[in-house]
C-alpha positions as CSV (number, residue, x, y, z in Angstrom):
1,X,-66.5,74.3,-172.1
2,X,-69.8,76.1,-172.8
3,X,-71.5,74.8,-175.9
4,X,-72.8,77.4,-178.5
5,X,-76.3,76.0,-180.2
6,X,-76.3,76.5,-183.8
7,X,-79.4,78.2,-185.3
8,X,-80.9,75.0,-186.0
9,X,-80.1,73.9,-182.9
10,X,-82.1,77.0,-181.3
11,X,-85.1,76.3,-183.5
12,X,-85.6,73.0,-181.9
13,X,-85.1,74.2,-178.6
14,X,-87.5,77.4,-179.2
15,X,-89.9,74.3,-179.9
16,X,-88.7,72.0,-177.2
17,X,-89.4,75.0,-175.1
18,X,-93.0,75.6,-175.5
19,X,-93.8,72.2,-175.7
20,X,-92.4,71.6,-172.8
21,X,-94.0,74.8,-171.0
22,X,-97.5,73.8,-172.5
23,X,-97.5,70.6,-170.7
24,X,-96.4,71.3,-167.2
25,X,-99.1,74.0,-167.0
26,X,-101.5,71.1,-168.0
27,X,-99.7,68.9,-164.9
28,X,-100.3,71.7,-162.9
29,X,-103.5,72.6,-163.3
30,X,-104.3,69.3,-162.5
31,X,-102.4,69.8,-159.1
32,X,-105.7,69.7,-157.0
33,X,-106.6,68.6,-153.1
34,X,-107.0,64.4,-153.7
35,X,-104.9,63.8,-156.9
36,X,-101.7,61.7,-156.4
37,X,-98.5,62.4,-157.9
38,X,-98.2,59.2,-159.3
39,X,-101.4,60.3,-161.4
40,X,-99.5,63.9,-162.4
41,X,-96.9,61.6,-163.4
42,X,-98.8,59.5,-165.4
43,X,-100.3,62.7,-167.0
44,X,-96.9,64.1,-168.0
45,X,-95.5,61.3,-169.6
46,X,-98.7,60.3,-171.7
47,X,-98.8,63.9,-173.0
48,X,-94.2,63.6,-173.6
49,X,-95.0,60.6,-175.6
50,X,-98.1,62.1,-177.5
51,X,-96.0,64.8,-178.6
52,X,-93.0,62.6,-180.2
53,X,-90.6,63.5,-177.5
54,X,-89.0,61.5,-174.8
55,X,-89.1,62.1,-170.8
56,X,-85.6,63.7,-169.6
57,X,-85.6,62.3,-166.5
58,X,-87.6,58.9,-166.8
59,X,-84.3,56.5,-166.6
60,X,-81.8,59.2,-166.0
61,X,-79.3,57.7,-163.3
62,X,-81.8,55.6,-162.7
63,X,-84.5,57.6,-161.8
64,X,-87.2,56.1,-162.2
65,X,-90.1,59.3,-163.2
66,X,-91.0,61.4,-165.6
67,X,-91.4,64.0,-163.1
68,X,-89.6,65.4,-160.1
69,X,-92.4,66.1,-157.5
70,X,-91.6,67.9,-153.8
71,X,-93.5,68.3,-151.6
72,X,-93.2,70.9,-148.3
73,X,-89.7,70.2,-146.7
74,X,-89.0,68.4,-150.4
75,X,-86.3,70.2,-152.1
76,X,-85.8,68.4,-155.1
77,X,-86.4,65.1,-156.7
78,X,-89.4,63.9,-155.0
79,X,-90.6,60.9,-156.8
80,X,-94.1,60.5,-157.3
81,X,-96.4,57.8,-155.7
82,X,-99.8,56.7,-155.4
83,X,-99.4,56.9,-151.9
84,X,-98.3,60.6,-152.0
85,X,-102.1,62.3,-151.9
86,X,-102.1,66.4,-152.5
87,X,-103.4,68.2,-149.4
88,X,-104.7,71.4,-148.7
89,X,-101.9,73.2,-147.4
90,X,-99.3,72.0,-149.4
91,X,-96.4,73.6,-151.7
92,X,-96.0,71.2,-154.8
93,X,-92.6,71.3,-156.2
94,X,-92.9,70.1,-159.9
95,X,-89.7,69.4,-161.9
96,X,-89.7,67.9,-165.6
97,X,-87.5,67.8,-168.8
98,X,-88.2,66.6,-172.3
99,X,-86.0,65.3,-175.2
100,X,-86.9,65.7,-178.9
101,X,-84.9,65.8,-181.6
102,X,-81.5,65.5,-179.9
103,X,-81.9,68.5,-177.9
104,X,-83.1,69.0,-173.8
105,X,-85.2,71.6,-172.1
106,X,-86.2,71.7,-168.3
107,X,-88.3,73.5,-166.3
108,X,-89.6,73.6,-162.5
109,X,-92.3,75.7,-161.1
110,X,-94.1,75.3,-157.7
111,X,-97.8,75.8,-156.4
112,X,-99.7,76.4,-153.4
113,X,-102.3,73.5,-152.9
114,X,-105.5,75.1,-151.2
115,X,-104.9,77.9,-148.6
116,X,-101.4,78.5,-147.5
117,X,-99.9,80.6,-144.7
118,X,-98.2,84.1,-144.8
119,X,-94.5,82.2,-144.8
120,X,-95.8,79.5,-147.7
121,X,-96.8,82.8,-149.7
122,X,-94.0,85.0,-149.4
123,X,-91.5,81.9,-150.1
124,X,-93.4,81.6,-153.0
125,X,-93.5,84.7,-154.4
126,X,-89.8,85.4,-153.5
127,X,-88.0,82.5,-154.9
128,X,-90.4,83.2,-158.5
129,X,-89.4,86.7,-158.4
130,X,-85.7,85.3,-157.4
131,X,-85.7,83.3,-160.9
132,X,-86.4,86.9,-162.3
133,X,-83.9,88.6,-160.8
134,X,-81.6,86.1,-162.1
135,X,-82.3,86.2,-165.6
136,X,-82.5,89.8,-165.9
137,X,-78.6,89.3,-165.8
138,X,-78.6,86.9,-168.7
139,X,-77.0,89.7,-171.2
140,X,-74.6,89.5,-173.8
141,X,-71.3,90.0,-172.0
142,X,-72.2,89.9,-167.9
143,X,-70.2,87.3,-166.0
144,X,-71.9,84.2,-164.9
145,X,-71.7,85.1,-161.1
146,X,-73.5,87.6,-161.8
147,X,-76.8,85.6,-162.7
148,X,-75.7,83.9,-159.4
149,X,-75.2,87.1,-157.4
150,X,-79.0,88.5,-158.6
151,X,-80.4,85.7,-157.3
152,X,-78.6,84.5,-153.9
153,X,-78.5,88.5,-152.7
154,X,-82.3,88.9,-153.4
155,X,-83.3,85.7,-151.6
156,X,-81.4,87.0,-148.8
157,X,-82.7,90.4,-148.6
158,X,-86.0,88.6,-148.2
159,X,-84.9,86.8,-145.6
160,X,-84.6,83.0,-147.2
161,X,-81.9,81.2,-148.2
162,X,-80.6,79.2,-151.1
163,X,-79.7,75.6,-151.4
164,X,-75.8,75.5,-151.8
165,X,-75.6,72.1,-153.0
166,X,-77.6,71.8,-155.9
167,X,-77.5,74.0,-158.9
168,X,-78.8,75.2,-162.1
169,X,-76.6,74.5,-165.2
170,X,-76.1,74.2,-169.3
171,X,-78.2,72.2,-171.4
172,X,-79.1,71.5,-174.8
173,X,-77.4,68.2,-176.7
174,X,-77.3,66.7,-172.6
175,X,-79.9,67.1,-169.8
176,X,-77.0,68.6,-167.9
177,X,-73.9,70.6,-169.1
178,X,-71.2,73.2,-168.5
179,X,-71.8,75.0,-166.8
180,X,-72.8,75.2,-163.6
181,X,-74.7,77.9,-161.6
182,X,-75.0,78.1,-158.4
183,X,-77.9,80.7,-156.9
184,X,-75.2,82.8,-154.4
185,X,-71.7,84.0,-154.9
186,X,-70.0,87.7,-155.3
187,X,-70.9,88.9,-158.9
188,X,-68.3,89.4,-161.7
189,X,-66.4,86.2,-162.0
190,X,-67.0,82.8,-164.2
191,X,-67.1,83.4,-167.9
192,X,-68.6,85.9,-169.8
193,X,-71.9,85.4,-171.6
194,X,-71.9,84.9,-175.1
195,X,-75.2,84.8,-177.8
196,X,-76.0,80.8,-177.9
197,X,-75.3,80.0,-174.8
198,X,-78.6,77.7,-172.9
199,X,-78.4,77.9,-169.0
200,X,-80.8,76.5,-166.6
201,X,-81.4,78.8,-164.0
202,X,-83.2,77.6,-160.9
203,X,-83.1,78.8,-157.9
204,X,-84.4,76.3,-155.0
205,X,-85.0,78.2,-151.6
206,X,-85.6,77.2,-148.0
207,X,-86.8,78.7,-144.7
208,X,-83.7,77.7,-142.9
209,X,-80.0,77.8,-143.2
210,X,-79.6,74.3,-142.3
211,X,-77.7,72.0,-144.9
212,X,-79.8,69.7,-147.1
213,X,-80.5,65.9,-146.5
214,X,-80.5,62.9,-148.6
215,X,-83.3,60.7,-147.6
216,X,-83.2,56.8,-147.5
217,X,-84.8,56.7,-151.3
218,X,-81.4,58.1,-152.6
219,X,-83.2,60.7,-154.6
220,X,-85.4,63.0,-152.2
221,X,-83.7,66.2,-150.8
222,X,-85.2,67.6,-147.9
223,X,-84.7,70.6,-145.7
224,X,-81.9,69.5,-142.7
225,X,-84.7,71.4,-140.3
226,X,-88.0,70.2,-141.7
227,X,-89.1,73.7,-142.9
228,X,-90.6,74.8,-146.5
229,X,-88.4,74.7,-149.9
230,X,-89.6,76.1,-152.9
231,X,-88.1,75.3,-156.7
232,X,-88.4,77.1,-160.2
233,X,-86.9,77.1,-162.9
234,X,-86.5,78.1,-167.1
235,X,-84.2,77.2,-169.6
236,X,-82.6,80.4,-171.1
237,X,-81.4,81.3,-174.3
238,X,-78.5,83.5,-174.2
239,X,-78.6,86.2,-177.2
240,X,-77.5,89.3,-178.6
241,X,-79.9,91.9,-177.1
242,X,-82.0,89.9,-174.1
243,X,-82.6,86.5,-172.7
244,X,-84.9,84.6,-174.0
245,X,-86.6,82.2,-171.6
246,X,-87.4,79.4,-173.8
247,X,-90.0,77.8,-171.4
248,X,-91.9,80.9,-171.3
249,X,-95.5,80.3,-170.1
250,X,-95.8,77.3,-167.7
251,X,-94.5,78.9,-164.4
């Protein structure tokens, strides 16, 4: 069942969300040639637990971060280390989720460390401009698949593909919630959109059409082939006119 935030509820979030936005641009601005990402780590939490709010993550299944970072053939759910020094070159995946006042928000957004090639670029801009495509179906009434469909038929017209085994889904009172969303699928199934609905949408894209792996950490997702994966992502209010992308301002 999909939850309905109250008004209250959205108030917080709205909050949550800009919080939450504010922070990982400060993490990512900080994303330079010789900084670990133990150190953005470090940076994101101190800043969470200025701010009165708890780390989503840190704990979570027993993760053991406050942020997600992946790095090149990283999908998803890197987790930071001293040892793991930003190069020129790289595409920095960085994931993150806060908790204040009972209520979650999440956001992903990746950079180019340094000069990148033409493939690093496009994959880039595609997959952002994939996260687009998919809220623009966040309306009052479409079907789920369709948020889906936007985002799996763009990617592919680009020439990328999505990850199938990972997806976005709800939040709000829980980091993760009914429902889930997938980035591919035929539009015009799943349930229809209603005002008060909160979706994560976030769209992680790879070179190749190669299944995911799990590395030997338990948590790291990497490309099957080795090639480049890029990962965004907002939290999205559902209402009765637009979508409002709560995390506004930190992608």
């Amino acid at each position: 069942m999909i939850a309905i935030k109250s008004e209250q509820e959205i108030a917080v979030l709205r909050d949550n969300g800009k919080l939450l936005a504010e922070i990982l641009a400060e993490v990512m601005s900080a994303a330079q040639e010789g900084v670990s990402t133990l150190e953005l780590d470090e940076l994101a939490e101190r800043r969470i637990r200025e701010a009165g709010a708890e780390p989503a993550f840190k704990g979570y299944r027993g993760y053991p971060a406050t942020l997600c970072t992946s790095i090149n053939e990283e999908v998803v759910h890197g987790i930071p280390s001293r040892d793991r020094v930003l190069c020129s070159g790289d595409l920095l995946s960085v994931d993150v989720g806060l908790e204040k006042d009972g209520l979650f928000v999440d956001m992903a957004t990746t950079v180019a460390v340094g000069a990148v090639d033409s493939t690093a670029r496009k994959l880039l801009e595609v997959t952002k401009q994939s996260l687009w495509e998919g809220i623009s179906q966040v309306t009052m009434g479409n079907r789920l698949s369709d948020v889906s469909h936007a985002i799996g038929s763009y990617v592919e017209r680009e020439g990328f593909y999505v990850v199938r085994e990972y997806v976005g889904h709800g939040i709000g009172r829980k980091l993760h919630e009914d429902p889930q969303i997938p980035n591919y699928g035929p539009p015009g199934q799943g349930p229809r959109l209603k005002p008060g609905m909160v979706l994560a949408i976030e769209p992680m894209v790879k070179v190749d059409p190669e299944p995911t792996k799990l590395e030997t950490d338990d948590w790291t997702v990497t490309t099957g082939s080795g090639g480049l994966a890029v990962h965004f992502e907002h939290t999205v209010l559902v209402t009765e006119t637009f979508a409002e992308v709560l995390t506004r301002g930190g992608e």
